[in-house]
Each structure stands twice: as structure tokens, then as C-alpha cells.
C-alpha positions as a printed Julia matrix, in Angstrom:
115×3 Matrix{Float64}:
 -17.25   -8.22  -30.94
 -17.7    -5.24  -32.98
 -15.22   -3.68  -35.26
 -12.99   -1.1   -33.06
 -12.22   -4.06  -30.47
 -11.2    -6.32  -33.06
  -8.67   -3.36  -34.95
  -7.69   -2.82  -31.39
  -6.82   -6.45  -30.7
  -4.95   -6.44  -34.15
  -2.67   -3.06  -33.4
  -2.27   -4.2   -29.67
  -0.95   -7.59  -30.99
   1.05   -5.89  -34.02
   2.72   -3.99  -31.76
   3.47   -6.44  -29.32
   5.2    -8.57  -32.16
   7.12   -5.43  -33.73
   8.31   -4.39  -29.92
  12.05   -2.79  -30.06
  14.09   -1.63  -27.22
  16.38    0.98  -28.08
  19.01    1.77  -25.4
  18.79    5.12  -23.32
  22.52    4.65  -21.93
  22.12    7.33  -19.56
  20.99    9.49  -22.29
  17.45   10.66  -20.01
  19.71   10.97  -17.01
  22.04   13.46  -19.23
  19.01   15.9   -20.47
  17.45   15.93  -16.91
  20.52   17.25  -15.32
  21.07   19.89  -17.99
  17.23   21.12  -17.56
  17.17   24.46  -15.54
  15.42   23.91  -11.94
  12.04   25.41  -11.89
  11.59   28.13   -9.21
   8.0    26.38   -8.69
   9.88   22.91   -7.63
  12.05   25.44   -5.8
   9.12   26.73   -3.93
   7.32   23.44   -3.29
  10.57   22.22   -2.16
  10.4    25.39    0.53
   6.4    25.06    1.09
   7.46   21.1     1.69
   9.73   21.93    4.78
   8.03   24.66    6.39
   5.07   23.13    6.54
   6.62   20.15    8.1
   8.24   21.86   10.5
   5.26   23.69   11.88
   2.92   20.23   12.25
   6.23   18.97   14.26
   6.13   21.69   16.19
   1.99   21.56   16.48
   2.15   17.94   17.21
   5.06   18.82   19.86
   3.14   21.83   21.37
  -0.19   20.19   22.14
   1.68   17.04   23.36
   1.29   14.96   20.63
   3.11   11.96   22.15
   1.27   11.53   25.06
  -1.73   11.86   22.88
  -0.71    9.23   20.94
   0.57    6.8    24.0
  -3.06    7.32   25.38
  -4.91    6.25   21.97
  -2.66    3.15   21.79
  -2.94    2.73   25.92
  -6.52    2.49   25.32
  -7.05    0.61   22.11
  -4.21   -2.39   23.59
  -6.79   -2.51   26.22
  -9.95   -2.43   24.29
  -8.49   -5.47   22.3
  -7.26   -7.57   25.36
 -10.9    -6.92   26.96
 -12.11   -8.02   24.12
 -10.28  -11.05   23.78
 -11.17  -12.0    27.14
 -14.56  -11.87   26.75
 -15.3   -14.28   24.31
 -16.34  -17.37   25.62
 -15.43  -20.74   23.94
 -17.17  -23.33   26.65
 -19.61  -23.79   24.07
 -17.1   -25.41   22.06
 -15.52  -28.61   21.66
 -11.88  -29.34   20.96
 -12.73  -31.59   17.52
 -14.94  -28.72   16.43
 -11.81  -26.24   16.68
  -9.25  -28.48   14.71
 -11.7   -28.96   12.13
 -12.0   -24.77   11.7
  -8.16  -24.84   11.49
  -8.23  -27.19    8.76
 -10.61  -25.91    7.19
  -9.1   -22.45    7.29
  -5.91  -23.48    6.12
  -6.82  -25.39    3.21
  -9.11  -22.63    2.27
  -6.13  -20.4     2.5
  -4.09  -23.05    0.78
  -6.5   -23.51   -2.22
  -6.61  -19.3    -2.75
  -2.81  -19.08   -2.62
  -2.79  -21.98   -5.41
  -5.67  -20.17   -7.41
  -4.15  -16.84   -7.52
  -0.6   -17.94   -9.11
């Protein structure tokens, strides 16, 4: 460890000793209000909405929600074709439960590691 890391260890851990909360008691809250409103928020605000409300009416113009009642049509089917097509004959019921148990206490033992 050279030098810098240990004077940074040192002010990191003075300061973390010497820690004081002072109270804001709405004082932030008080000074925000009282700031004037930027035209620029003012315009983002604007820029925010309009741009909104042309993609709603872009998505509603090329028929968006059929689009997207296709895509989901079609991916729902790609997954129950897929699930249909695997083929478990090759295995047996003990080989199975042992997976699941082995699974879950996998699972169990990374939920206990990570508190």
C-alpha cells in the first residue's frame, strides 16, 4: 500500500468518525421554490410533450397496436413450439428430481452467500 491510499483510508475513516447531520427542516425545499423557472426547463418541458404526442400519433398512424399484437402473436408461438419440441424420453424421473435439488440448493446456497 503506498502512501496516498493509506492518507485516503485515514481522511475516509476521520470523516466517518467526525460525521454530523445538521437539519435542513425544509430549508432546500424553501430556496427551490423561490428560484426563478428557467425558460430552458420551460422549453424542455414543451419539447417533452410535443414530441410525445407526435410518436403517439406515429405509433397510432402506422397501426402500432396491431404491430405490436402480431410481434407478441408470434413470439407466444415461437416459445410454445419451442417448448414442445424438446424431448425428455431420454430421461428418467430420478434423474429430474435430482436437477431440482440440485437447483434449489444451488439457489439456496447463493441467496445465503449474498446476505
Amino acid at each position: 500500500m503506498d502512501m496516498t491510499e493509506n492518507d485516503d483510508q485515514l481522511i475516509a475513516q476521520f470523516f466517518e468518525e467526525n460525521r454530523q447531520d445538521v437539519e435542513d427542516k425544509g430549508f432546500s425545499g424553501q430556496v427551490m421554490r423561490h428560484l426563478p423557472e428557467s425558460r430552458v426547463y420551460k422549453y424542455n418541458r414543451i419539447w417533452t410533450i410535443l414530441c410525445t404526442a407526435i410518436g403517439v400519433a406515429f405509433f397510432l398512424l402506422v397501426d402500432g397496436v396491431d404491430a405490436v399484437r402480431n410481434i407478441l402473436r408470434d413470439v407466444l408461438g415461437d416459445v410454445i413450439g419451442y417448448a414442445a419440441s424438446i424431448d425428455l424420453s431420454g430421461l428418467s424421473p430420478m434423474m429430474i428430481v435430482l436437477s431440482l435439488i440440485t437447483i434449489a440448493f444451488v439457489g439456496l446456497y447463493n441467496l445465503v452467500i449474498s446476505e
